[in-house]
MIFI-359306 format. One record per residue: y, z, x of N, C-alpha, C, O in turn. Coordinates in steps of 0.2 Angstrom, whole numbers, padded with zeros to 4 digits, always signed. Each point is the difference from the previous one (the first is absolute). Layout:
BEGIN
YZXYZXYZXYZX
...
end
This chain:
BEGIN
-0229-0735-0737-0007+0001+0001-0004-0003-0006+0001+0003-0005
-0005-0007+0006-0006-0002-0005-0007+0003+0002-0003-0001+0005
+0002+0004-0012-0006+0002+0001-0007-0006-0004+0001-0002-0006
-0007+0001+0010-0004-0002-0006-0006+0002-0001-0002+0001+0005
-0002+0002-0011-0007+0005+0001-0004-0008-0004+0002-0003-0005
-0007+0002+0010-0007-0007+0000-0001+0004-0002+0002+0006+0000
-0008-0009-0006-0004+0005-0003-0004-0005-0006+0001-0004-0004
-0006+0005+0007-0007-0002-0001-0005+0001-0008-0002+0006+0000
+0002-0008-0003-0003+0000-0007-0008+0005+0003-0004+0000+0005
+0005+0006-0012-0007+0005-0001-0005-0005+0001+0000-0006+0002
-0007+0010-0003-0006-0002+0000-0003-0006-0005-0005-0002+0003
+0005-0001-0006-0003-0003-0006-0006-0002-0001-0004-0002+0005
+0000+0000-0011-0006-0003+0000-0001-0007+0003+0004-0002+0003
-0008+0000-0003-0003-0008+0003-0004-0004-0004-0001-0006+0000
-0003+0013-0005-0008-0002-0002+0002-0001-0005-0006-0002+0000
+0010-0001-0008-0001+0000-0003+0003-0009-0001+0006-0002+0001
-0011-0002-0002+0002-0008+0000+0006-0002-0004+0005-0003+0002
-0007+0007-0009+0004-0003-0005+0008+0003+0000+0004-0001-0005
-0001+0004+0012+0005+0001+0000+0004-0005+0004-0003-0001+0005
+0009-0002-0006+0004-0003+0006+0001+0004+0007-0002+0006+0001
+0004-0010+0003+0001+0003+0007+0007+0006-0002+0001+0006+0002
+0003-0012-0005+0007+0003+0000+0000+0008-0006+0004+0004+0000
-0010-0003-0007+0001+0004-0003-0005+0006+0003-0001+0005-0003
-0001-0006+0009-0006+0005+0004+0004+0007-0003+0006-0001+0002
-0008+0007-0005+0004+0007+0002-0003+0005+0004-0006+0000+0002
+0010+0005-0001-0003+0004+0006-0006+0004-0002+0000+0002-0006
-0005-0001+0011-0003+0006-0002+0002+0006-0002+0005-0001-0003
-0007+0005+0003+0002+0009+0001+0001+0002+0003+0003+0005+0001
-0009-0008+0005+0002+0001+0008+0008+0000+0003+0004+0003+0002
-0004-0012-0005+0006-0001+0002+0006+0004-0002+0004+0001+0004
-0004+0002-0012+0006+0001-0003+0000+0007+0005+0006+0001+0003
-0012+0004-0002+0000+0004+0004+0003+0000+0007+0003+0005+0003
-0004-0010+0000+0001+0000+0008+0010-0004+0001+0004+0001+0005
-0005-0003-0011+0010-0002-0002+0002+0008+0001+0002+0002+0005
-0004+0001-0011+0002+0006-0001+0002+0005+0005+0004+0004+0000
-0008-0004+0006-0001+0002+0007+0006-0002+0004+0003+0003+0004
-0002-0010-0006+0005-0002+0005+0008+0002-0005+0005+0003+0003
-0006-0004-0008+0006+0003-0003+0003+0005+0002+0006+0001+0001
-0011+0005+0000+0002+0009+0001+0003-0002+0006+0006+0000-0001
-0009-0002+0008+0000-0003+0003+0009+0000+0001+0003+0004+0003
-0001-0010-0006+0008-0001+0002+0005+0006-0005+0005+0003+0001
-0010-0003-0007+0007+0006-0002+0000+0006+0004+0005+0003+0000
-0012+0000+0004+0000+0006+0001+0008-0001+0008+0004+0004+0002
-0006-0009+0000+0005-0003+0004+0006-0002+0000+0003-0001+0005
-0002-0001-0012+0007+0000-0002+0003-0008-0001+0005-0001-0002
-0010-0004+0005+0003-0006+0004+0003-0004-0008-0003-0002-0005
+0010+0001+0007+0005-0004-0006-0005-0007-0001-0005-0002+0003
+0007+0001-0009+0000-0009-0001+0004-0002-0005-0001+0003-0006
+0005-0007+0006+0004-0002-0005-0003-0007-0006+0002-0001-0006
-0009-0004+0008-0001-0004-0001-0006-0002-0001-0001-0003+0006
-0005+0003-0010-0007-0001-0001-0003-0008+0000+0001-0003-0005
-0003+0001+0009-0001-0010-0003-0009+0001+0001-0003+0003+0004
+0002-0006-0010-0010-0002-0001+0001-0005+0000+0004-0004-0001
-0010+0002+0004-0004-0005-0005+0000-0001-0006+0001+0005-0004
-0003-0011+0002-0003+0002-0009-0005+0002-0001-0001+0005-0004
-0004-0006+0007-0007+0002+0001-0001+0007-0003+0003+0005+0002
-0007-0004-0006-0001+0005-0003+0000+0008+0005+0003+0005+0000
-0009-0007+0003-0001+0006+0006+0007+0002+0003+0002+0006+0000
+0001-0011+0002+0006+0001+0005+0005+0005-0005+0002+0006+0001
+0000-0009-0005+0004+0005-0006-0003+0005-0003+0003+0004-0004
-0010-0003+0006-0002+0008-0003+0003+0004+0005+0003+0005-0001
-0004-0008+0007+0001+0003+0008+0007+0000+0002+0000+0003+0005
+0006-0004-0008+0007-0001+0001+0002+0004-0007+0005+0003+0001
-0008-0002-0007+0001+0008-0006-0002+0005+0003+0003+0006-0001
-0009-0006+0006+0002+0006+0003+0002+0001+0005+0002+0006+0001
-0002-0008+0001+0007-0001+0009+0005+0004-0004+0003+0005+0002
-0002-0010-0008+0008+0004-0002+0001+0009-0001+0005+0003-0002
-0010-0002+0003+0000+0008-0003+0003+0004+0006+0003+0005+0000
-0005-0010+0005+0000+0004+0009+0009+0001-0001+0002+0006+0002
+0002-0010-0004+0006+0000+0003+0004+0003-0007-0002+0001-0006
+0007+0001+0010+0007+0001-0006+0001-0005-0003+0001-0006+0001
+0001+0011-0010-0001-0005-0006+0004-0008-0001+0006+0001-0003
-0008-0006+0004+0001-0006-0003+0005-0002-0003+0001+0003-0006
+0006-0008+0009+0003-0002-0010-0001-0006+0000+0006-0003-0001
-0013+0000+0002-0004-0008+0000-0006+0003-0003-0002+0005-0002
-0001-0011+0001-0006-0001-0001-0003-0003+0007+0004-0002+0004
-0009+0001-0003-0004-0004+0006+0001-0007-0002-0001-0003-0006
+0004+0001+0011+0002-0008+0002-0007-0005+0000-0002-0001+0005
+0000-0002-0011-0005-0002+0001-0002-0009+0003+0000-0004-0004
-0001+0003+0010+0001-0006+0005-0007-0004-0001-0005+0002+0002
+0005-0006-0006-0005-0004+0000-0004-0006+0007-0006-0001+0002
+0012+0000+0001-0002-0004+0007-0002+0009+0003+0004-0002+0005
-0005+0006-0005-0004+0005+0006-0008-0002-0003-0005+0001+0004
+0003-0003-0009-0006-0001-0001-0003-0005+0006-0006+0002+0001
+0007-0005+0001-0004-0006+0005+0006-0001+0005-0001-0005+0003
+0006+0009-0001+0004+0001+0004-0002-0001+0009-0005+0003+0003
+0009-0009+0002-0002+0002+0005+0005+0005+0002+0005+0003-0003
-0006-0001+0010+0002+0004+0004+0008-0001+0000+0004+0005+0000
-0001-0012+0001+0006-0003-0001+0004+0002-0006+0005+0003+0000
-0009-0005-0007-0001+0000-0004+0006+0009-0003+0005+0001-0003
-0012+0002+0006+0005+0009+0000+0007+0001+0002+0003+0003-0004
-0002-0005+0009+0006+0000+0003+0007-0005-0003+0006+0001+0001
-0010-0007-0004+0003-0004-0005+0005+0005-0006+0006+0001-0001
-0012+0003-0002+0002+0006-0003+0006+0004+0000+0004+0001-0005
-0004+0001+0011+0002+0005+0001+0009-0003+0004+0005+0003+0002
-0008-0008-0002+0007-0004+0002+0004+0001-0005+0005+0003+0001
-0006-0005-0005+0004-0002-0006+0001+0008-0003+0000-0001-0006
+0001+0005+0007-0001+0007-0003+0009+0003+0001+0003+0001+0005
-0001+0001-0013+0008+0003+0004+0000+0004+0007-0005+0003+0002
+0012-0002+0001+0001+0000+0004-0001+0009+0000-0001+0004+0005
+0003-0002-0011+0002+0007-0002-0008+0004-0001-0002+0006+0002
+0000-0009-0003-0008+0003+0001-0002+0002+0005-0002-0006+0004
+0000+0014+0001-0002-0002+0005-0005+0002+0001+0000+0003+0005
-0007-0002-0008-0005+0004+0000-0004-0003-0005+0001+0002-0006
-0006-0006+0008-0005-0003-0005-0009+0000+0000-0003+0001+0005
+0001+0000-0010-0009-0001+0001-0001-0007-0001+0002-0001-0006
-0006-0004+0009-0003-0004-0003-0009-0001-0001-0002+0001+0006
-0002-0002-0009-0006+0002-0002-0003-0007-0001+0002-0004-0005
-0007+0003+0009-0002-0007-0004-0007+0001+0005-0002+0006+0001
-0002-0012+0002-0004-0001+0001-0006-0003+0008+0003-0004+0004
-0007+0007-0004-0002-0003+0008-0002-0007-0001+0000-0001-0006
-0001-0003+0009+0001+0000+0008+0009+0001+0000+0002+0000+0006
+0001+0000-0009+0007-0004+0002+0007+0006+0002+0006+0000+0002
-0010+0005-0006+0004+0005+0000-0002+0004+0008+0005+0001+0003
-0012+0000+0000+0000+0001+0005+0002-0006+0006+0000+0002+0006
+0002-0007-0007+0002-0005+0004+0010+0002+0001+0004+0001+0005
-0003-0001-0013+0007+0002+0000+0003+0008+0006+0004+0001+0004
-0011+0004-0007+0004+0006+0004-0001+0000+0008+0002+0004+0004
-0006-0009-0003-0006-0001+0008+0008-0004+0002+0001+0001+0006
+0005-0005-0010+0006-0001+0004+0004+0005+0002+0006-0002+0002
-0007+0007-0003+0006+0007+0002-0005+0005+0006+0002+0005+0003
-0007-0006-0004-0005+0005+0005-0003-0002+0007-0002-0005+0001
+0003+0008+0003-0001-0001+0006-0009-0001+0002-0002-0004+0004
-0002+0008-0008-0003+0002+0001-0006-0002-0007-0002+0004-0003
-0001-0011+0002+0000-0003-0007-0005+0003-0003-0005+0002+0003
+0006-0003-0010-0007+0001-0005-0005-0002+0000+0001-0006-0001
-0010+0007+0002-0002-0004-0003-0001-0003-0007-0002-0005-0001
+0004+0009-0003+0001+0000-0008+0004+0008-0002-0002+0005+0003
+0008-0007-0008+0002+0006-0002-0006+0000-0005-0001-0005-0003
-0003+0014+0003-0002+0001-0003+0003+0002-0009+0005+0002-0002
-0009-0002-0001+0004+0000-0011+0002+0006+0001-0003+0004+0004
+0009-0004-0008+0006+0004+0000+0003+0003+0005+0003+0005-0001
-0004-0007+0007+0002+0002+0007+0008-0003-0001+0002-0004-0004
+0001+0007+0009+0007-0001-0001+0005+0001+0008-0001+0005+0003
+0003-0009-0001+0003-0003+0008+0006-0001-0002+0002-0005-0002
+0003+0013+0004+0007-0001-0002+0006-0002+0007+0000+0003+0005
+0003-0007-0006+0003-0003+0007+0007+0000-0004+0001-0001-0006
+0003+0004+0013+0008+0003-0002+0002-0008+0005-0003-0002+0005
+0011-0002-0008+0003-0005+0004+0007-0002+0000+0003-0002-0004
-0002+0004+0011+0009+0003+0001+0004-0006-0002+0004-0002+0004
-0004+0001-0012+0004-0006-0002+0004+0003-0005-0003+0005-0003
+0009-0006+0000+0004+0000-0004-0002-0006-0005+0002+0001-0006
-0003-0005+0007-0002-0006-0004-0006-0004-0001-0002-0004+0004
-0002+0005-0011-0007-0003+0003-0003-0007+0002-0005-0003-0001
+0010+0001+0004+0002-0010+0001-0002+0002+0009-0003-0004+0004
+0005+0011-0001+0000+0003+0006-0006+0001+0002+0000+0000+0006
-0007+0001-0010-0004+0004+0002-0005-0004+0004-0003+0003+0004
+0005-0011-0006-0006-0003+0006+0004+0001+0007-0004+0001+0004
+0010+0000-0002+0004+0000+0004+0000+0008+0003+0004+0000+0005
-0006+0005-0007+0002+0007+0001-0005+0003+0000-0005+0000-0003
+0007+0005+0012-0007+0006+0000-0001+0004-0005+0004+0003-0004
-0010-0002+0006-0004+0003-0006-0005+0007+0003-0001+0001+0006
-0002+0003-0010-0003+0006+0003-0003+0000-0003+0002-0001-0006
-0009+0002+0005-0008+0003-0007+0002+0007+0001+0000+0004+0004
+0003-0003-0012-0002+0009+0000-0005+0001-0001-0004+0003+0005
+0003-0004-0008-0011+0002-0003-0006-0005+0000+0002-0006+0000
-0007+0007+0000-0005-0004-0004-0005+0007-0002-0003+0004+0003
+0003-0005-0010-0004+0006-0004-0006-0006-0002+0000-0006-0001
-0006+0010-0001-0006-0003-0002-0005+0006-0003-0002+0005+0003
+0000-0005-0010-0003+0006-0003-0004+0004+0005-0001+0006-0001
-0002-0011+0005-0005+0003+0007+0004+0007+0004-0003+0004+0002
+0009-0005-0003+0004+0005+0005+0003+0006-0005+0004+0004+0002
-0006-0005-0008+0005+0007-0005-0008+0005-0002+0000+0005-0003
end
């Protein structure tokens, strides 16, 4: 069984020119409504063996605190520079390439693509995952080479709106 937890970069600024796209950081809102979904999974216990960001600054503020959610790490957050402008393929590209022994991962990156990516496992599609929002889908694969090939099930979709 593979698990994988979508997961949507916090809130961040827009307003301020002189900053890049890619160095945007989160509000406080954001760091706060992350923090929301964090309780969230550890109050529930849910494993993850494997953290992948963007580089994007937002995204890696929002994947330090993800990490708090789960049982303690002996990584660092995987930091994936293609999730920055990543398509939907793209994702899955990722996750292709991931040992075999791994079977529970977060990946954290960005809209449009990230809801494009989870809208491939949902019956039922996103208009947008909303920031920090998180769409965890369980897939009856032994192998992540399986997963385009292998049913799948949505355990959750959490979003700050619902805790």
């Amino acid at each position: 069984m593979k698990t994988i937890y979508i997961i949507r970069h916090g809130k961040s600024a827009h307003d301020n020119i002189y900053v890049s796209d890619h160095n945007r950081a989160l509000l406080p809102k954001g760091e706060e409504r992350t923090r929301l979904i964090a309780e969230y999974i550890k109050k529930n216990n849910f494993p993850c063996q494997l953290i992948i960001s963007s580089s994007a600054v937002r995204a890696l503020h929002t994947a330090r605190i993800i990490t708090t959610a789960f049982p303690p790490l002996d990584y660092e957050i995987v930091v994936e520079p293609r999730l920055y402008n990543a398509s939907a393929s793209e994702y899955l590209d990722i996750l292709l390439e991931l040992d075999d022994a791994i079977s529970q991962v977060a990946i954290v990156g960005h809209n449009p693509h990230i809801t494009d990516f989870a809208n491939n496992f949902l019956s039922e599609k996103l208009e947008k995952m909303l920031t920090s929002a998180v769409v965890c889908i369980e897939i009856n694969a032994d192998k992540w080479s399986e997963i385009p090939i292998s049913p799948y099930d949505k355990k959750f979709i959490i979003t700050f709106k619902m805790l």
